[in-house]
C-alpha positions in Angstrom: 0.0 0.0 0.0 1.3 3.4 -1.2 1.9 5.4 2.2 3.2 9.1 2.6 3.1 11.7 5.8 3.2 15.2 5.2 3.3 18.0 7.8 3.5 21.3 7.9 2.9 24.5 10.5 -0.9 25.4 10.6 -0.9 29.5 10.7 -4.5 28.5 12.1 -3.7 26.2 15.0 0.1 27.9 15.4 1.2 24.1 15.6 3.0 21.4 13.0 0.1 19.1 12.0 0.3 15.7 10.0 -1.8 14.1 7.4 -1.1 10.4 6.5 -2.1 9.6 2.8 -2.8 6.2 1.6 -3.3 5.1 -1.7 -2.8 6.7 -5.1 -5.9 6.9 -6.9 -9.6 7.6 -6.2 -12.1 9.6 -4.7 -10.8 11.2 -1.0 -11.8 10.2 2.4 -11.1 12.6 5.0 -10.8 11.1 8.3 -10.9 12.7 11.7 -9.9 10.5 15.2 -11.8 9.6 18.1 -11.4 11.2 21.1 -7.9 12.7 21.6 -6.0 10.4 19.1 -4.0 11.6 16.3 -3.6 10.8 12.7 -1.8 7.8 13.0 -4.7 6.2 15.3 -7.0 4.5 12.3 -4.2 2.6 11.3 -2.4 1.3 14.7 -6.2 -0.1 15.0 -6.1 -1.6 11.7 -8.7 0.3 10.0 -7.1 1.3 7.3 -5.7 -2.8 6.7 -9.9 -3.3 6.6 -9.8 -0.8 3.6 -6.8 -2.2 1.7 -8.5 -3.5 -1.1 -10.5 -0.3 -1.7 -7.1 1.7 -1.4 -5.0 -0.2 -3.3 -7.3 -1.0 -6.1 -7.5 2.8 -6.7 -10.9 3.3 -5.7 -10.3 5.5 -2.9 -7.5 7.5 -1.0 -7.3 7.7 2.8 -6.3 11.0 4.2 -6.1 10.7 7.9 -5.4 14.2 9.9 -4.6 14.9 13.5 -7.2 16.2 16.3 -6.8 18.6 18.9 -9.7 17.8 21.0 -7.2 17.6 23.8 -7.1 21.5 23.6 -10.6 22.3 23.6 -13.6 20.3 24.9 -11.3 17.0 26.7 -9.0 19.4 28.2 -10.4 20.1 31.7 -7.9 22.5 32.2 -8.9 25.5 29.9 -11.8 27.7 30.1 -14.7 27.3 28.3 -14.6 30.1 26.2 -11.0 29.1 24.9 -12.1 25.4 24.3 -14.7 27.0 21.7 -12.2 29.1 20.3 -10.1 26.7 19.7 -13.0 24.5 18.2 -13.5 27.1 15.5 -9.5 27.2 14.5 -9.5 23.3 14.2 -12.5 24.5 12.0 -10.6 26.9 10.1 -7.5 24.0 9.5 -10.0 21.8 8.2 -11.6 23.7 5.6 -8.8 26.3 4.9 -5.7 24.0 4.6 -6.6 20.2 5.1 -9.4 20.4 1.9 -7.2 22.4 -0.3 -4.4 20.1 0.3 -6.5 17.2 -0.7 -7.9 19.3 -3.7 -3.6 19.6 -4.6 -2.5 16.0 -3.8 -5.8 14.3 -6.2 -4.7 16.7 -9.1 -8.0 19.2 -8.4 -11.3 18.5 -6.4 -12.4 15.4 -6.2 -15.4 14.1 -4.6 -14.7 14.4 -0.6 -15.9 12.2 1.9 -15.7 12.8 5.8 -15.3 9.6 8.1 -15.0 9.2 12.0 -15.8 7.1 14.8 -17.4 8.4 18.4 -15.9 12.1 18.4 -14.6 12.0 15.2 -18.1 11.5 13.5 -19.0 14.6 15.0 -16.6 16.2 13.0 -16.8 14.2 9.9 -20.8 15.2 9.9 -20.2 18.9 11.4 -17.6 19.2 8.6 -20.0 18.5 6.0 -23.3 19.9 7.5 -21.2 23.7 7.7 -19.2 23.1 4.7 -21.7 21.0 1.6 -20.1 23.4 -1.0 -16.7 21.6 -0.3 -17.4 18.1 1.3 -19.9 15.6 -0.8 -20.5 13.5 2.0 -20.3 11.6 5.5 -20.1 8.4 7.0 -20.4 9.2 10.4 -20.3 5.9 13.1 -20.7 5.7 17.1 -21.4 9.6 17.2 -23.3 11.8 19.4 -24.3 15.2 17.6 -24.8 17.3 20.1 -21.6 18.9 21.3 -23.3 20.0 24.6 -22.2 16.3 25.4 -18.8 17.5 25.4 -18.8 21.3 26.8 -20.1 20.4 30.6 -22.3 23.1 30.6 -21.0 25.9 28.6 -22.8 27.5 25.6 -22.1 30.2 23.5 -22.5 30.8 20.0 -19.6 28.8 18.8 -20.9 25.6 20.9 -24.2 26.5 18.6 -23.1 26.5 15.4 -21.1 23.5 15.8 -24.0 21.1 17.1 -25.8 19.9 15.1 -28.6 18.8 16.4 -29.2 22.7 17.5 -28.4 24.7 14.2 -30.0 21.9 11.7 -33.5 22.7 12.4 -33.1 26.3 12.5 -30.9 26.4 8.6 -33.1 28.2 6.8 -29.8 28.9 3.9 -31.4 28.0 0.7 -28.1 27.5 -1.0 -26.9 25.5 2.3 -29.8 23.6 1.9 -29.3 23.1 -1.6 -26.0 21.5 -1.3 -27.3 18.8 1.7 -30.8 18.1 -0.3 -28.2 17.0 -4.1 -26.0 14.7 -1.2 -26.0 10.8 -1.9 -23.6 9.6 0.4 -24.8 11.0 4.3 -24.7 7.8 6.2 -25.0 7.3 10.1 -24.6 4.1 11.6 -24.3 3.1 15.3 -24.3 0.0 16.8 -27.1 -0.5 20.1 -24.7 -2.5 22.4 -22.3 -1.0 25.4 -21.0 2.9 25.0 -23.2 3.4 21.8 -25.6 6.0 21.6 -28.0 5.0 19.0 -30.6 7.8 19.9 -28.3 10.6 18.7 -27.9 8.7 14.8 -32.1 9.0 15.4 -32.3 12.2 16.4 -30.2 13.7 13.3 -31.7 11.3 11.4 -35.5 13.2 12.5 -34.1 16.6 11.9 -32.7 15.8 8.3 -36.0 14.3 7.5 -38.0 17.5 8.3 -35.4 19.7 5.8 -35.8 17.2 3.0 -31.6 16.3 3.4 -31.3 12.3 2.0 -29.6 10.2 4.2 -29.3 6.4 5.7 -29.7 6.0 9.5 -28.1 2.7 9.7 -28.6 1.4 13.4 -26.5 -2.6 13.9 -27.4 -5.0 16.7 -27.4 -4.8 20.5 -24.2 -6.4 20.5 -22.5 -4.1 18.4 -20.6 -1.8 21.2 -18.5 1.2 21.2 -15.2 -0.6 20.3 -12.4 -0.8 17.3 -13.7 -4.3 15.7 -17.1 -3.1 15.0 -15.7 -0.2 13.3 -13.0 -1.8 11.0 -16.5 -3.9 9.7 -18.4 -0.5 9.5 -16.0 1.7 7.4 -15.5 -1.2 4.5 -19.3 -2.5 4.3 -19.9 1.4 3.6 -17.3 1.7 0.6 -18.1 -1.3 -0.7 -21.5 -1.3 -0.8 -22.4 2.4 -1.0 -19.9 3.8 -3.3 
Protein backbone atom coordinates (compact mmCIF):
# COMPACT_ATOMS: atom_id res chain seq x y z
CA UNK A 1 0.00 0.00 0.00
CA UNK A 2 1.31 3.41 -1.15
CA UNK A 3 1.87 5.38 2.15
CA UNK A 4 3.19 9.11 2.56
CA UNK A 5 3.12 11.69 5.77
CA UNK A 6 3.22 15.15 5.16
CA UNK A 7 3.27 18.03 7.82
CA UNK A 8 3.51 21.32 7.92
CA UNK A 9 2.94 24.49 10.53
CA UNK A 10 -0.87 25.38 10.63
CA UNK A 11 -0.87 29.52 10.73
CA UNK A 12 -4.53 28.48 12.14
CA UNK A 13 -3.72 26.25 15.00
CA UNK A 14 0.10 27.89 15.37
CA UNK A 15 1.18 24.08 15.62
CA UNK A 16 3.01 21.41 13.01
CA UNK A 17 0.05 19.06 12.00
CA UNK A 18 0.27 15.74 10.01
CA UNK A 19 -1.81 14.08 7.42
CA UNK A 20 -1.06 10.40 6.55
CA UNK A 21 -2.12 9.60 2.78
CA UNK A 22 -2.83 6.17 1.61
CA UNK A 23 -3.31 5.12 -1.69
CA UNK A 24 -2.75 6.71 -5.12
CA UNK A 25 -5.87 6.92 -6.88
CA UNK A 26 -9.65 7.57 -6.24
CA UNK A 27 -12.05 9.63 -4.65
CA UNK A 28 -10.77 11.22 -0.96
CA UNK A 29 -11.77 10.20 2.40
CA UNK A 30 -11.07 12.62 4.96
CA UNK A 31 -10.82 11.05 8.35
CA UNK A 32 -10.87 12.66 11.74
CA UNK A 33 -9.89 10.46 15.18
CA UNK A 34 -11.77 9.56 18.07
CA UNK A 35 -11.36 11.23 21.11
CA UNK A 36 -7.86 12.70 21.60
CA UNK A 37 -5.99 10.44 19.15
CA UNK A 38 -4.03 11.59 16.30
CA UNK A 39 -3.59 10.84 12.69
CA UNK A 40 -1.78 7.79 12.99
CA UNK A 41 -4.75 6.21 15.32
CA UNK A 42 -6.95 4.46 12.31
CA UNK A 43 -4.21 2.65 11.26
CA UNK A 44 -2.43 1.33 14.71
CA UNK A 45 -6.24 -0.15 15.01
CA UNK A 46 -6.06 -1.59 11.67
CA UNK A 47 -8.74 0.30 10.01
CA UNK A 48 -7.09 1.33 7.32
CA UNK A 49 -5.67 -2.78 6.71
CA UNK A 50 -9.86 -3.32 6.64
CA UNK A 51 -9.84 -0.83 3.63
CA UNK A 52 -6.85 -2.16 1.72
CA UNK A 53 -8.46 -3.49 -1.13
CA UNK A 54 -10.54 -0.30 -1.66
CA UNK A 55 -7.06 1.67 -1.41
CA UNK A 56 -4.97 -0.22 -3.29
CA UNK A 57 -7.27 -1.01 -6.14
CA UNK A 58 -7.51 2.80 -6.66
CA UNK A 59 -10.85 3.30 -5.72
CA UNK A 60 -10.35 5.51 -2.91
CA UNK A 61 -7.51 7.54 -0.97
CA UNK A 62 -7.34 7.70 2.80
CA UNK A 63 -6.28 11.04 4.22
CA UNK A 64 -6.15 10.73 7.92
CA UNK A 65 -5.40 14.17 9.90
CA UNK A 66 -4.56 14.89 13.48
CA UNK A 67 -7.25 16.19 16.27
CA UNK A 68 -6.82 18.61 18.88
CA UNK A 69 -9.67 17.78 21.04
CA UNK A 70 -7.18 17.59 23.78
CA UNK A 71 -7.10 21.46 23.61
CA UNK A 72 -10.57 22.27 23.61
CA UNK A 73 -13.58 20.33 24.90
CA UNK A 74 -11.28 16.99 26.66
CA UNK A 75 -9.00 19.44 28.22
CA UNK A 76 -10.40 20.10 31.73
CA UNK A 77 -7.89 22.51 32.23
CA UNK A 78 -8.87 25.54 29.87
CA UNK A 79 -11.82 27.67 30.14
CA UNK A 80 -14.73 27.29 28.33
CA UNK A 81 -14.63 30.11 26.23
CA UNK A 82 -10.98 29.14 24.91
CA UNK A 83 -12.12 25.42 24.29
CA UNK A 84 -14.68 26.99 21.73
CA UNK A 85 -12.16 29.06 20.28
CA UNK A 86 -10.06 26.70 19.75
CA UNK A 87 -12.98 24.46 18.15
CA UNK A 88 -13.48 27.06 15.52
CA UNK A 89 -9.51 27.25 14.51
CA UNK A 90 -9.48 23.28 14.16
CA UNK A 91 -12.52 24.46 11.95
CA UNK A 92 -10.62 26.86 10.09
CA UNK A 93 -7.51 24.02 9.51
CA UNK A 94 -9.95 21.76 8.15
CA UNK A 95 -11.57 23.70 5.62
CA UNK A 96 -8.77 26.31 4.94
CA UNK A 97 -5.69 23.96 4.63
CA UNK A 98 -6.61 20.23 5.08
CA UNK A 99 -9.44 20.40 1.88
CA UNK A 100 -7.20 22.38 -0.31
CA UNK A 101 -4.45 20.13 0.27
CA UNK A 102 -6.50 17.19 -0.74
CA UNK A 103 -7.86 19.28 -3.73
CA UNK A 104 -3.59 19.63 -4.55
CA UNK A 105 -2.51 16.00 -3.78
CA UNK A 106 -5.76 14.29 -6.16
CA UNK A 107 -4.68 16.73 -9.10
CA UNK A 108 -8.02 19.24 -8.37
CA UNK A 109 -11.31 18.53 -6.43
CA UNK A 110 -12.37 15.36 -6.23
CA UNK A 111 -15.44 14.10 -4.60
CA UNK A 112 -14.67 14.36 -0.62
CA UNK A 113 -15.94 12.21 1.89
CA UNK A 114 -15.70 12.82 5.84
CA UNK A 115 -15.26 9.63 8.12
CA UNK A 116 -14.99 9.16 11.96
CA UNK A 117 -15.81 7.08 14.78
CA UNK A 118 -17.43 8.38 18.36
CA UNK A 119 -15.86 12.07 18.37
CA UNK A 120 -14.56 12.00 15.24
CA UNK A 121 -18.06 11.46 13.52
CA UNK A 122 -19.02 14.56 15.02
CA UNK A 123 -16.61 16.23 12.99
CA UNK A 124 -16.82 14.21 9.92
CA UNK A 125 -20.82 15.17 9.86
CA UNK A 126 -20.23 18.86 11.40
CA UNK A 127 -17.59 19.24 8.56
CA UNK A 128 -19.97 18.48 5.96
CA UNK A 129 -23.33 19.89 7.51
CA UNK A 130 -21.25 23.68 7.73
CA UNK A 131 -19.19 23.10 4.71
CA UNK A 132 -21.75 21.00 1.57
CA UNK A 133 -20.09 23.40 -1.01
CA UNK A 134 -16.71 21.61 -0.33
CA UNK A 135 -17.42 18.09 1.27
CA UNK A 136 -19.88 15.61 -0.80
CA UNK A 137 -20.48 13.54 2.05
CA UNK A 138 -20.34 11.62 5.51
CA UNK A 139 -20.09 8.35 7.01
CA UNK A 140 -20.39 9.21 10.44
CA UNK A 141 -20.29 5.87 13.05
CA UNK A 142 -20.66 5.74 17.14
CA UNK A 143 -21.39 9.63 17.16
CA UNK A 144 -23.26 11.84 19.37
CA UNK A 145 -24.30 15.19 17.59
CA UNK A 146 -24.83 17.33 20.13
CA UNK A 147 -21.63 18.95 21.28
CA UNK A 148 -23.33 20.00 24.62
CA UNK A 149 -22.22 16.27 25.36
CA UNK A 150 -18.83 17.52 25.38
CA UNK A 151 -18.80 21.25 26.84
CA UNK A 152 -20.13 20.35 30.64
CA UNK A 153 -22.31 23.10 30.56
CA UNK A 154 -20.98 25.91 28.62
CA UNK A 155 -22.79 27.47 25.60
CA UNK A 156 -22.10 30.17 23.53
CA UNK A 157 -22.53 30.78 20.02
CA UNK A 158 -19.59 28.83 18.80
CA UNK A 159 -20.94 25.58 20.86
CA UNK A 160 -24.22 26.45 18.59
CA UNK A 161 -23.13 26.54 15.40
CA UNK A 162 -21.11 23.50 15.81
CA UNK A 163 -24.01 21.07 17.06
CA UNK A 164 -25.84 19.91 15.09
CA UNK A 165 -28.59 18.78 16.38
CA UNK A 166 -29.19 22.74 17.50
CA UNK A 167 -28.37 24.67 14.23
CA UNK A 168 -29.97 21.90 11.74
CA UNK A 169 -33.47 22.72 12.39
CA UNK A 170 -33.11 26.31 12.47
CA UNK A 171 -30.94 26.35 8.56
CA UNK A 172 -33.07 28.22 6.77
CA UNK A 173 -29.79 28.91 3.93
CA UNK A 174 -31.37 28.02 0.70
CA UNK A 175 -28.13 27.54 -0.95
CA UNK A 176 -26.88 25.47 2.26
CA UNK A 177 -29.77 23.56 1.86
CA UNK A 178 -29.32 23.08 -1.65
CA UNK A 179 -25.98 21.48 -1.34
CA UNK A 180 -27.34 18.85 1.70
CA UNK A 181 -30.85 18.13 -0.30
CA UNK A 182 -28.24 16.96 -4.09
CA UNK A 183 -25.99 14.70 -1.23
CA UNK A 184 -25.97 10.79 -1.87
CA UNK A 185 -23.63 9.62 0.43
CA UNK A 186 -24.80 11.04 4.32
CA UNK A 187 -24.69 7.79 6.16
CA UNK A 188 -24.97 7.30 10.11
CA UNK A 189 -24.56 4.12 11.64
CA UNK A 190 -24.33 3.13 15.29
CA UNK A 191 -24.32 0.01 16.76
CA UNK A 192 -27.09 -0.54 20.09
CA UNK A 193 -24.65 -2.51 22.39
CA UNK A 194 -22.33 -0.98 25.40
CA UNK A 195 -21.01 2.90 25.03
CA UNK A 196 -23.23 3.40 21.77
CA UNK A 197 -25.60 6.00 21.63
CA UNK A 198 -28.02 5.03 18.99
CA UNK A 199 -30.56 7.79 19.87
CA UNK A 200 -28.33 10.63 18.68
CA UNK A 201 -27.87 8.74 14.84
CA UNK A 202 -32.07 8.99 15.36
CA UNK A 203 -32.32 12.21 16.43
CA UNK A 204 -30.19 13.75 13.29
CA UNK A 205 -31.66 11.27 11.37
CA UNK A 206 -35.55 13.17 12.50
CA UNK A 207 -34.09 16.55 11.90
CA UNK A 208 -32.71 15.80 8.34
CA UNK A 209 -35.96 14.31 7.47
CA UNK A 210 -38.01 17.53 8.34
CA UNK A 211 -35.43 19.73 5.78
CA UNK A 212 -35.79 17.20 2.98
CA UNK A 213 -31.61 16.31 3.41
CA UNK A 214 -31.30 12.26 2.05
CA UNK A 215 -29.55 10.22 4.20
CA UNK A 216 -29.28 6.45 5.72
CA UNK A 217 -29.70 5.99 9.52
CA UNK A 218 -28.15 2.65 9.71
CA UNK A 219 -28.58 1.38 13.40
CA UNK A 220 -26.46 -2.59 13.88
CA UNK A 221 -27.40 -5.00 16.65
CA UNK A 222 -27.43 -4.80 20.46
CA UNK A 223 -24.21 -6.44 20.45
CA UNK A 224 -22.47 -4.09 18.39
CA UNK A 225 -20.64 -1.82 21.16
CA UNK A 226 -18.53 1.22 21.23
CA UNK A 227 -15.16 -0.63 20.26
CA UNK A 228 -12.37 -0.75 17.27
CA UNK A 229 -13.72 -4.26 15.72
CA UNK A 230 -17.07 -3.14 14.99
CA UNK A 231 -15.71 -0.19 13.28
CA UNK A 232 -13.04 -1.84 11.02
CA UNK A 233 -16.55 -3.91 9.68
CA UNK A 234 -18.45 -0.48 9.49
CA UNK A 235 -16.03 1.69 7.42
CA UNK A 236 -15.49 -1.23 4.48
CA UNK A 237 -19.30 -2.46 4.31
CA UNK A 238 -19.93 1.35 3.59
CA UNK A 239 -17.33 1.67 0.60
CA UNK A 240 -18.09 -1.25 -0.67
CA UNK A 241 -21.55 -1.33 -0.80
CA UNK A 242 -22.44 2.37 -0.95
CA UNK A 243 -19.89 3.80 -3.29
Amino acid sequence: MHREIHRWRSPRLDKNMEVAVYGHYGFALLMFPTAAADFLEYERFHVIDSLSRFINSGWVKVFSINSINNESWLNDSMPPRHKAIRHQQFNGYVTEEVLPFIHSHCGGRVMTITTGASFGALHAANTLFRRPDLVDGCIAMSGVYDLKEYTKGYWDEDVYFNSPVDYLPNLNDEGTLAHLRAKHHIHFVSGQGDHEMPSSSVDIGRILSGKGIPHEIDLWGHDVNHDWPWWRRMLPHYLGTKF
